[in-house]
VOPAGU-2260 file (C-alpha; in pm, 1 decimal, decimal comma):
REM VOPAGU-2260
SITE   aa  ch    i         X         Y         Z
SITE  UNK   A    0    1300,0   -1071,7    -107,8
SITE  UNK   A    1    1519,9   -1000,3     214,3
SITE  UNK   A    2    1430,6    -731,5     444,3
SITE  UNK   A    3    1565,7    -615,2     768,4
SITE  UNK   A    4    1769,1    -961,3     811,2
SITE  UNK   A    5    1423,3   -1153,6     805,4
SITE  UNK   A    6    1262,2   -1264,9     482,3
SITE  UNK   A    7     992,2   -1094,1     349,4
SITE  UNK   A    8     772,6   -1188,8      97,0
SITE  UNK   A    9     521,0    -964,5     -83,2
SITE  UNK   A   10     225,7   -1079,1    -338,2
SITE  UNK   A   11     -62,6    -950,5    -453,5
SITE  UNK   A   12    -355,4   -1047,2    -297,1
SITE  UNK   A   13    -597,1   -1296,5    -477,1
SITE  UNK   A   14    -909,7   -1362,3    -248,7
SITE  UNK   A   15   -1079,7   -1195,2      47,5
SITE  UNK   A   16    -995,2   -1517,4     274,5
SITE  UNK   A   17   -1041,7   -1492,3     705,9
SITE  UNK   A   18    -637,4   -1501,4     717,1
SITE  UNK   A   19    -611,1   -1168,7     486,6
SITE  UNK   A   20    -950,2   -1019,3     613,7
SITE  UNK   A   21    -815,7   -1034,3     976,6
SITE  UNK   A   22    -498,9    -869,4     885,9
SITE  UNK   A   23    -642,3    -579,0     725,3
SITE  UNK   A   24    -907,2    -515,8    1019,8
SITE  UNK   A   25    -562,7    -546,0    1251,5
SITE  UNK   A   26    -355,0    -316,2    1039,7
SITE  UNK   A   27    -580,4     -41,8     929,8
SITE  UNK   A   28    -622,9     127,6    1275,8
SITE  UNK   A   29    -204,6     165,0    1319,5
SITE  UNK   A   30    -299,3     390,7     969,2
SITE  UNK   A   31    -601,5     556,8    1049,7
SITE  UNK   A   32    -809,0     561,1    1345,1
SITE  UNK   A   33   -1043,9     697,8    1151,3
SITE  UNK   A   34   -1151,1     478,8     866,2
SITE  UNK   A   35   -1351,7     178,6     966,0
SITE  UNK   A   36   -1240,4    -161,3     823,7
SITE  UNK   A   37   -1418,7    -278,6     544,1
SITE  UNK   A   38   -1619,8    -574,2     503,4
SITE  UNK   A   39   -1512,6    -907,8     351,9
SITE  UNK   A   40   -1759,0    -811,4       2,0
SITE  UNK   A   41   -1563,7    -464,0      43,3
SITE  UNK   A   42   -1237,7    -619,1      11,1
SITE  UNK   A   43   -1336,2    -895,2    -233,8
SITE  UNK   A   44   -1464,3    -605,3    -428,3
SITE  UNK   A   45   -1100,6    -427,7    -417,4
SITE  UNK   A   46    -900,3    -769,8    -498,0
SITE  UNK   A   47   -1139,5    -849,8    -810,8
SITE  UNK   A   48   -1120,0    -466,4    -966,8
SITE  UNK   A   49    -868,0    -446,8   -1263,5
SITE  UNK   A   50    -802,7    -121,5   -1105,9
SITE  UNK   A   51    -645,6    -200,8    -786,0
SITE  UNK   A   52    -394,2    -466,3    -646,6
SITE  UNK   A   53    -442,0    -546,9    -243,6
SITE  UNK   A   54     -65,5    -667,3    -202,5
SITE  UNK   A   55      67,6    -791,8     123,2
SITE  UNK   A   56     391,1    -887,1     295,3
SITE  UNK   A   57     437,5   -1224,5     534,6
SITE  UNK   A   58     711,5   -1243,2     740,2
SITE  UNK   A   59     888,6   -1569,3     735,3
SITE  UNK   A   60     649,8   -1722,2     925,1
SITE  UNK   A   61     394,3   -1606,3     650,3
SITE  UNK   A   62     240,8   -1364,7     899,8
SITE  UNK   A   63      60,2   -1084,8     706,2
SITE  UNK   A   64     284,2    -766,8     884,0
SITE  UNK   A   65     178,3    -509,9     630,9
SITE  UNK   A   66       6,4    -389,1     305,9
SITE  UNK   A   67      -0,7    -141,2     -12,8
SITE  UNK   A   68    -259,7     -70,2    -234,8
SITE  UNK   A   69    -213,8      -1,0    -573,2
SITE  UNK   A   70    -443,3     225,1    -808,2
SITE  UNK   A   71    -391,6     212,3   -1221,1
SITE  UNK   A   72    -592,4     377,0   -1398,8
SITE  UNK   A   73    -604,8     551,7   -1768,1
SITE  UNK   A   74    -682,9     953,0   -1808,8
SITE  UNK   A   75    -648,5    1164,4   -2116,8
SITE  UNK   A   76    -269,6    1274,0   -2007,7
SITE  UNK   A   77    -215,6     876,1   -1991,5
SITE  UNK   A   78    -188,0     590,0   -1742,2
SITE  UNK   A   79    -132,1     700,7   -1360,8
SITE  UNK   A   80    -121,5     478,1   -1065,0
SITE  UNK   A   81    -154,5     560,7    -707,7
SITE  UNK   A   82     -38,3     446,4    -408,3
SITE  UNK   A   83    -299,3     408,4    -117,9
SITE  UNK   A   84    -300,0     238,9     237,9
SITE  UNK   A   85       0,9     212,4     307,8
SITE  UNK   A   86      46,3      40,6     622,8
SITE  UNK   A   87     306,1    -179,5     837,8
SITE  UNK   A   88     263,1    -353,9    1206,9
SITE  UNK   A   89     419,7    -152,3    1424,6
SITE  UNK   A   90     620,4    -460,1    1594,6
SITE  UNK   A   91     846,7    -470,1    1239,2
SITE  UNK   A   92     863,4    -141,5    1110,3
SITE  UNK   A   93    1222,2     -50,6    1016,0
SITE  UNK   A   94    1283,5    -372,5     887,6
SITE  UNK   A   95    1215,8    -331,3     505,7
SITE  UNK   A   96     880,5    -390,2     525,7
SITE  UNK   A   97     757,7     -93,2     362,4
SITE  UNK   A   98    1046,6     -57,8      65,3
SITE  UNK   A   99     935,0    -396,5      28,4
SITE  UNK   A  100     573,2    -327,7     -66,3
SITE  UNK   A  101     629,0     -30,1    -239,3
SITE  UNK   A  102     872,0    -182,7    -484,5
SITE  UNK   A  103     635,6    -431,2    -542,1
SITE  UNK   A  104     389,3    -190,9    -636,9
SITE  UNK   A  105     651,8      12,6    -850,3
SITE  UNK   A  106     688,7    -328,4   -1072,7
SITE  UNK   A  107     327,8    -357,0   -1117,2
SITE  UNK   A  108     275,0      34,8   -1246,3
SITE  UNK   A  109     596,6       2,5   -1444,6
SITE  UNK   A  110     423,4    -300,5   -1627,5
SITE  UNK   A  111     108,1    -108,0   -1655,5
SITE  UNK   A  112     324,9     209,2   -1863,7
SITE  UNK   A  113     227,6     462,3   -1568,4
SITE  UNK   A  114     355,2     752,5   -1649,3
SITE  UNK   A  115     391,2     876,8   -1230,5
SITE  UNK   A  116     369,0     698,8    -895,6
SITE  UNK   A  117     177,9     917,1    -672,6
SITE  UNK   A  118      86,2     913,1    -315,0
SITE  UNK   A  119      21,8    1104,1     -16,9
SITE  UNK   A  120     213,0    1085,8     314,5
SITE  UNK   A  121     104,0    1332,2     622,0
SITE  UNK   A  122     384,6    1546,3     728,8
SITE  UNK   A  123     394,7    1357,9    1092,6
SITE  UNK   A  124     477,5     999,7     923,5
SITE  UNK   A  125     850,4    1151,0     950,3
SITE  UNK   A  126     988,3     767,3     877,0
SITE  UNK   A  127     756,2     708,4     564,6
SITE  UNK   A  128     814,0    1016,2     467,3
SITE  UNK   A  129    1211,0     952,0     457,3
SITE  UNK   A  130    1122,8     595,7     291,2
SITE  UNK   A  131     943,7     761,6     -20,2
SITE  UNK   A  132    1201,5    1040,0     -89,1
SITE  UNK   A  133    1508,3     725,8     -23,1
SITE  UNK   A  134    1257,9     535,1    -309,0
SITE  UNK   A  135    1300,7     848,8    -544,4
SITE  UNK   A  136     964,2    1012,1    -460,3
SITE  UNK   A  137     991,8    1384,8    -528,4
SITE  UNK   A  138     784,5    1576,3    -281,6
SITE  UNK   A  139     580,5    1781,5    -462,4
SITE  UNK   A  140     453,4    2165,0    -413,0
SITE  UNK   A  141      79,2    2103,1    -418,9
SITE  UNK   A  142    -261,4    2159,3    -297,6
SITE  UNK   A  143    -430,1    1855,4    -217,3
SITE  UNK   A  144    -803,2    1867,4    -172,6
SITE  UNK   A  145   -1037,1    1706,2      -6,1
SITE  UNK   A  146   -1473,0    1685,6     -13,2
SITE  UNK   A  147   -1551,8    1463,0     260,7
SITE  UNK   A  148   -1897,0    1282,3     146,6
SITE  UNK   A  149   -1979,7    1020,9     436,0
């Protein structure tokens, strides 16, 4: 897949390795300064789970420059999937990088019958923000809540 005049690749992650363990520990903190990085059983954990898919896109020098994750999962209203994590290096943003991962993750919930896409964007991600609704995200008139446990 071509993005941004470079090629960009994306695939779903499919082992915890030192290559895609650095990456995420290097990405996370240009998403949250917040969240500390999880550990290598952590992500192995999140690769292995039916649930989720870790996917990732290389640049064409098959540099890990951003990631998605995927949620699927089955309630009584039917199969939903959400879209988590959502994070590329700053030094390519605006380069396709992101479209790129999310379509990726739109094929894998379309496979799975979801019924919606969701996902959460804060207001200040103005570009991301922009990327969903060009994607066909609706913004939606919500309350989101959150119960902070840790």
């Amino acid at each position: 897949m071509s993005a941004g005049g470079g090629e960009i690749t994306v695939e779903a992650a499919v082992t915890a390795d030192p290559e895609l363990y650095g990456a995420v520990v290097r990405l996370l903190p240009q998403l949250s300064g917040s969240a500390a990085p999880p550990t290598a059983y952590d992500l192995e954990t999140i690769i292995e789970s039916p649930a989720t898919t870790l996917f990732v896109a290389r640049d064409r020098a098959a540099r890990i420059v951003g990631m998605l994750t995927l949620a699927v999962f089955k309630a009584p209203s039917g199969v939903r999937a959400w879209i988590e994590d959502v994070v590329v290096d700053a030094a390519v943003r605006h380069q396709g990088v992101g479209g790129a991962l999310v379509e990726a993750a739109l094929v894998t919930a379309r496979r799975a019958e979801a019924r919606t896409v969701d996902l959460t964007s804060r207001p200040d991600r103005a570009d991301a923000n922009r990327l969903y609704e060009h994607l066909g995200f609706d913004r939606r008139e919500t309350n989101v809540y959150r119960l902070t446990l840790r």
